[in-house]
N, C-alpha and C positions, 0 to 999 in steps of 0.2 A: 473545314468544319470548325466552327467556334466553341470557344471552350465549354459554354452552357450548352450546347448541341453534344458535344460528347459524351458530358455528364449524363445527359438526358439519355442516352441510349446504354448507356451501363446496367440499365434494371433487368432487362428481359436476359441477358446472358448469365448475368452475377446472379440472379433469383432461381435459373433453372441450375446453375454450377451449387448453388447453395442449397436446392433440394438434394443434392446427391453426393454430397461432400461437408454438408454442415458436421460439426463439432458435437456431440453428445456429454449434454453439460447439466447438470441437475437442477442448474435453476431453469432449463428451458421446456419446455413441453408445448402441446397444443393449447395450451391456453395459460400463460405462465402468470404467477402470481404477483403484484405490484412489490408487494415485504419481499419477496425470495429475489426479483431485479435489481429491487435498489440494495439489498446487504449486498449482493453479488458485485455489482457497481461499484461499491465504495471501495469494498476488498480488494479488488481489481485495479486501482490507480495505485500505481508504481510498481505493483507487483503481480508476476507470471502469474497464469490458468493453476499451471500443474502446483506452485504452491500455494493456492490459493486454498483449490479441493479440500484438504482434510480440516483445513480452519473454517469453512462452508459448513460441511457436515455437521463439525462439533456445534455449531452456533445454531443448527437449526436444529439439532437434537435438543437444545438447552434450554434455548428464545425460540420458540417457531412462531410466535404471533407478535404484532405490534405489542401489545399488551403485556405480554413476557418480558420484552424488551426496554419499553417502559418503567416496570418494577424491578431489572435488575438492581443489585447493588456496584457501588465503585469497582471492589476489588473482585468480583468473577468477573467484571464484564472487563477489564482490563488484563485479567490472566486467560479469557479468552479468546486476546486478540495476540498474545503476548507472541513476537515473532513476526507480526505481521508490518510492522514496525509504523510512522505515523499515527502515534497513538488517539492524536487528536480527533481523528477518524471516528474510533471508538465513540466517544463523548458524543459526538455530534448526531453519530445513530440513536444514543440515547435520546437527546437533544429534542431532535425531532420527533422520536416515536411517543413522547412525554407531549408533543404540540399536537400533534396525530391524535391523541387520548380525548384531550380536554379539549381542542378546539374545534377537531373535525371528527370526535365522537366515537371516535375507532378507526372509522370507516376511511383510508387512505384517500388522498388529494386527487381528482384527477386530472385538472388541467394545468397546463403548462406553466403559468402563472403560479398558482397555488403551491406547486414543485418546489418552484425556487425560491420561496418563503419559508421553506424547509431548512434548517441548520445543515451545514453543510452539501448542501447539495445547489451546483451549476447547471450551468447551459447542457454539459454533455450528460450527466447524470436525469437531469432534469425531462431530455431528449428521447434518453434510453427510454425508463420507466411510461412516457409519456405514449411512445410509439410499440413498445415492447407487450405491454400490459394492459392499454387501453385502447392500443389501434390506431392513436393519432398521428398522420402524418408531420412529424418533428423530424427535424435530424438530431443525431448524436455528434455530434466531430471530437471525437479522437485523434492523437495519435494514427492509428492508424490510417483513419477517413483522409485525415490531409497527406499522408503518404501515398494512399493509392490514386485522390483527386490530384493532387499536383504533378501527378506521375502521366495519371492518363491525360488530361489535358494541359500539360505541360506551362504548370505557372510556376513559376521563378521568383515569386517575392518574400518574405521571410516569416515563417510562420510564427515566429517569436513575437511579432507585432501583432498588438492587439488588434488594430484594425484588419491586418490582412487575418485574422481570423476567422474575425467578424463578414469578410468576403467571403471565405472560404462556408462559412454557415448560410450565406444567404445560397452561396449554388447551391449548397447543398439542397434546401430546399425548394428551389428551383428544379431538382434534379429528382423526389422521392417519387415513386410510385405511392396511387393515395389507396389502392387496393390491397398495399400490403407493406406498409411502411416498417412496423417492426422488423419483419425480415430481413426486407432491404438494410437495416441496420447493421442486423448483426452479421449479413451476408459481407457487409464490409469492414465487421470487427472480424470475422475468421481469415480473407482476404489476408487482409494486412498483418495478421499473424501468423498464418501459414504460406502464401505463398509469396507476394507484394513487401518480401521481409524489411525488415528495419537497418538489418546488420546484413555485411555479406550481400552477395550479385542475389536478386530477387530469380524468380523461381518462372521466370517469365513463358515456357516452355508450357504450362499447366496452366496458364490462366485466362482466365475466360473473359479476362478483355482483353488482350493481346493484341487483339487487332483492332482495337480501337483508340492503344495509348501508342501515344505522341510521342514519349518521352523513349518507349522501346526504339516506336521507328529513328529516333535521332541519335537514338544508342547511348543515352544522358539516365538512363535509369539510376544510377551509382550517383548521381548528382544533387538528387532532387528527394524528398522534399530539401530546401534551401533553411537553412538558422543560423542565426549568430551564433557567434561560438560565444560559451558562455565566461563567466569568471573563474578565474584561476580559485580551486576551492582552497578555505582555509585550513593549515594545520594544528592542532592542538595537543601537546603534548601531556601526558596524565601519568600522576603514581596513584594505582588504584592497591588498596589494601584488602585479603583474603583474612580479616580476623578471628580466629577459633579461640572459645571459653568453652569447657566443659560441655562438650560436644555439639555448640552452637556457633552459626557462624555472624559475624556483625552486616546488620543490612541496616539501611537509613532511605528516609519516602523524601523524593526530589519534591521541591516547590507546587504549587497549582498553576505556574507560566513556565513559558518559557518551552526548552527542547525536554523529551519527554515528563513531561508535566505529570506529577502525581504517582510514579512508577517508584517500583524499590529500585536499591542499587548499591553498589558495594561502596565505602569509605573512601574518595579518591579526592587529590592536589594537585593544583596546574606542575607541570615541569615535569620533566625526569629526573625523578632523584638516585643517584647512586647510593649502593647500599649505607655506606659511611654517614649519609643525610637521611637514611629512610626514616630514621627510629624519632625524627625531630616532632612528626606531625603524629606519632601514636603516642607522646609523652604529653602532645599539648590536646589532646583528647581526654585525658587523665587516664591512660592506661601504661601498664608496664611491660615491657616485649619481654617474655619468656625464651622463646625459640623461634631463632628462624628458619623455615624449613624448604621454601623453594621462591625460587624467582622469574619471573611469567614474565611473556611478551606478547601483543597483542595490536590488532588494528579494527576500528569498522568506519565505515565510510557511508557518512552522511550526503543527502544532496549539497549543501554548500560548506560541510568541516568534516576535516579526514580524524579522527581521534587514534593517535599511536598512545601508548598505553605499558608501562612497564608497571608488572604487578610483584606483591610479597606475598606469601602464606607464610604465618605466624602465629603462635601462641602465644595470650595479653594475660593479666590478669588486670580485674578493676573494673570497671562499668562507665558508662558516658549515657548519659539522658537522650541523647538526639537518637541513639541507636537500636536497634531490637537487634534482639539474640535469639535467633530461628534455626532449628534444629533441621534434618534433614526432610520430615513429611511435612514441613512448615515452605520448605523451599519449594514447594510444590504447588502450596498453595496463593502465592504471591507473585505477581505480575514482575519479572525483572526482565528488562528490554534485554533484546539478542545485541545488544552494543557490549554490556556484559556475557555474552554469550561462554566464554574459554573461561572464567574468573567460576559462573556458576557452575559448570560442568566439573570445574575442580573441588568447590566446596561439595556437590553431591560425593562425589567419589572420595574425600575423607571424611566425612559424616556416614557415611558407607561402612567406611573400613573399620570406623572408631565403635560404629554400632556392631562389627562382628566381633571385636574381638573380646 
């Protein structure tokens, strides 16, 4: 059987495995909504279901219409992505729901073309919403999709290549059912997430093509999909500072480029500085180190830079222009990336203490 012959016969088992095994997910229903797909979507690249959920809810409790969305301001629409990390994400849902307004009247895009004229939004976003919302036979390709296609028809070329992507998208749509193509989509977003895993021996016992992949019968499942290995990620070494003035802690708003673009974040300098050198970089701030009171260690890891992270908490006296001094119901309000994640857990907890006693 040929690979496009395989494909083609994946509908009728994945469509009825997917009536009875689908995922219960709140953007989904009998007739889902194009706004509730695409945030879902966007949310959804690089990061799990399960943590996706409560940043879903909150966002659609807050924004539930284009229009919402549109007139947010910078900083809730950034503390309500905060954690979900690629902030850029954020902007770009603005972005377009702002082009949505004025250009297409309210009333969401609905052809495929039209999609991808949308700030941030590709081939597989584009896909989704396309087939999901509107019915049109598009594919989505994911992640997933090319793990369970290259699995069951057993191709071997590397999916890191643009082109062989671009393969991968024409079977696919060589492959959709036209009677029910959004299904068929997400019937191989659940796939690929629940059984056809990414990680660890696929779940091949429970799958409803089973006997139709290749890649089982030749016992290569573990193999395939096929990628280059990527670049060895960079390291960067940080002294980030935990600064306290009379019950405020110092935060400073990163650049409008670059890596988390526009976000707050605590005082930090390349290197690890030993304590003997910490106090160089809060004297050339104009402030004066009162006390030092603990010293932090820290990592988060970016797709291509690992940030290791040796932190201070510290008592200043003095003031610096670049900086705000945000008390504890302030920290609240303020978008600070989970890369600072351990740094602001500790400012809450002595802005905490300082206010009980």
């Amino acid at each position: 059987m040929k690979r496009e012959e395989r494909l083609r016969a994946m509908a009728v088992p994945l469509l009825a495995w997917y009536d009875e095994n689908k995922r219960d997910l709140p953007w989904r229903g009998d007739h889902p909504e194009p706004y509730q797909v695409w945030v879902s979507e966007i949310m959804l690249q690089q990061t799990r279901v399960a943590a996706v959920m409560p940043y879903y809810q909150a966002w659609m409790e807050e924004l539930p219409t284009v229009e919402a969305l549109a007139a947010a301001d910078e900083e809730r629409l950034m503390k309500l992505w905060q954690g979900l990390g690629y902030y850029s994400r954020a902007r770009n849902l603005r972005k377009a729901a702002r082009m949505i307004v004025e250009v297409y009247g309210g009333r969401f895009p609905e052809s495929y073309k039209d999609l991808l004229s949308l700030s941030g939004v590709g081939d597989y976003t584009a896909g989704a919403i396309a087939s999901i919302a509107f019915g049109q036979a598009v594919p989505a390709v994911d992640g997933n999709v090319l793990r369970v296609a290259s699995r069951v028809a057993d191709i071997r070329e590397d999916i890191m290549d643009g082109k062989v992507r671009a393969m991968f998208r024409s079977l696919m749509e060589g492959a959709m059912p036209t009677d029910r193509p959004g299904a068929f989509n997400q019937a191989l977003m659940d796939l690929g997430a629940t059984v056809c895993l990414p990680n660890g021996a696929p779940e091949c016992g429970r799958c409803p093509l089973a006997a139709l992949c290749e890649a089982r019968r030749l016992g290569i499942q573990d193999q395939l999909p096929l990628r280059r290995k990527k670049a060895a990620r960079r390291v960067e070494e940080l002294t980030v500072y935990l600064l306290l003035r009379d019950g405020a802690a110092a935060l400073r708003q990163r650049g409008d480029r670059g890596l988390l673009a526009g976000l707050w974040e605590f005082p930090h300098v390349p290197g690890a500085l030993e304590e003997a050198d910490a106090a160089g970089p809060v004297e050339a701030w104009g402030l004066t180190p009162l006390e030092w009171k603990k010293k932090l260690q820290a990592k988060h890891i970016f797709t291509h830079v690992e940030w290791r992270m040796t932190g201070y908490l510290l008592t200043v006296r003095g003031d610096q222009p670049d900086f705000a001094w945000v008390d504890g119901a302030g920290l609240e309000t303020l978008a600070v990336p989970s890369a600072f994640g351990k740094f602001l857990e500790e400012a809450r907890r002595v802005l905490r203490e300082e206010g009980e006693r």
